[in-house]
N, C-alpha and C positions, 0 to 999 in steps of 0.2 A: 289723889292718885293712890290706888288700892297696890301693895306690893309683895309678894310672898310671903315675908314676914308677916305683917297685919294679919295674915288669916290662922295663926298657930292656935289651934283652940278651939278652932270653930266650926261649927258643923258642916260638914261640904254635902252640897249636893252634883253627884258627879256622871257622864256623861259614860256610859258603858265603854269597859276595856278594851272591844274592838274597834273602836273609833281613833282616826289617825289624829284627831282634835286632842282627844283624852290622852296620847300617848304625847305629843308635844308639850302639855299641861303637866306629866308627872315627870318631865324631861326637864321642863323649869323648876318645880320644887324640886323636884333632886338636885340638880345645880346648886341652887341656896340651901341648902342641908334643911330644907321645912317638909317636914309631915307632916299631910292634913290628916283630919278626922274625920274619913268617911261615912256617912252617916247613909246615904242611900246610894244606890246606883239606877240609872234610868236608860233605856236603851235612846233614847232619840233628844235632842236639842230642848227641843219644843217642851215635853214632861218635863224635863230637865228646870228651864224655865220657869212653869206654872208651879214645879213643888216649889220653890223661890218666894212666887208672887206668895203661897199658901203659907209661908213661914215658918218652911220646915226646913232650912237653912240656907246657907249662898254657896254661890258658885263663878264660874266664869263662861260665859258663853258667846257664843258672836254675834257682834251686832244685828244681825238681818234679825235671827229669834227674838233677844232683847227687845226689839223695835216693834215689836209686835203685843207689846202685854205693859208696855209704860204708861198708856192711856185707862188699864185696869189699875194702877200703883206700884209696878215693880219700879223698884230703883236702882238703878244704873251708876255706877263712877269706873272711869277709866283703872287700865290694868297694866301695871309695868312691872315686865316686859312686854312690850307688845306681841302680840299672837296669834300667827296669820291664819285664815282659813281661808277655804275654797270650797268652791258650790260644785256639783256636774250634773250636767243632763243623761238620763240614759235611754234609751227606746232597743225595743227588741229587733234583733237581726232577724224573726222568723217574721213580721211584717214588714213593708215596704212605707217609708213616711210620706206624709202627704206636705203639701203647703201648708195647712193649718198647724200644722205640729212645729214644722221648720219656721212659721213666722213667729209663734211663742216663744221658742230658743232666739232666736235674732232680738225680740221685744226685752226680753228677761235678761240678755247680755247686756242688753244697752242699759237698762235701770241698773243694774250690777254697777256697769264704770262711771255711771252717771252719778249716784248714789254717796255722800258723806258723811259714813254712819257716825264718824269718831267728833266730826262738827256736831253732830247732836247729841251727843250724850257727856260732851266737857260741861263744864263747873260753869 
C-alpha cells in the first residue's frame, strides 16, 4: 500500500491543474504536509499513464487508465487514501442523439458498476 509519505522525493508525473482528480490529489498531500516533486505535468490521464510506463517517474491515476497499459508493464499498487473519480458522457445540445449513441452510454454505465478495478490491482 503506496501512502503520501512514500512518495517524498520522487519524481511525480502529474495530471494538469485543471483536472478536479489533480485538485483532490494536492488536497491529500497537503493534508499530510508531503510535497511532491513535480517533474512533468500532462493534460490527460492516459499521457499521464504512458510517461509512467516510459520511466519518467510515478504517479497516481485511476484505475480504468492503469488498466489499460499493465499488459505493456506498468505497474500498479494500491494508494491510500483512497481516491474517488468519476467518468461523464457528454454529447452536444446542437445535435439530437440517436439510439446508437444512447445504447453505448447505457453499455459503458453497466461495465462502469459491473467493473472491480481495485480487485485487480491488490498484492
Amino acid at each position: 500500500m503506496i501512502e503520501p509519505e512514500h512518495l517524498v522525493d520522487e519524481p511525480f508525473i502529474s495530471v494538469g491543474i485543471d483536472s478536479k482528480f489533480r485538485f483532490k490529489l494536492d488536497s491529500i498531500f497537503e493534508a499530510a504536509g508531503i510535497k511532491r516533486t513535480i517533474q512533468i505535468e500532462a493534460p490527460e490521464m492516459k499521457m499521464v499513464a504512458s510517461l509512467v510506463l516510459e520511466g519518467c517517474g510515478i504517479s497516481i491515476v485511476d484505475p480504468m487508465t492503469a488498466s489499460t497499459l499493465i499488459e505493456q508493464g506498468l505497474i500498479v499498487r494500491p494508494f491510500h487514501p483512497s481516491t474517488p473519480f468519476s467518468f461523464k458522457a457528454l454529447s452536444s445540445s446542437q445535435t439530437s442523439r440517436n439510439t446508437l449513441v444512447d445504447a453505448f452510454y447505457e453499455v459503458f454505465a453497466q461495465i462502469i458498476s459491473e467493473k472491480n478495478f481495485n480487485h485487480q490491482f491488490e498484492n
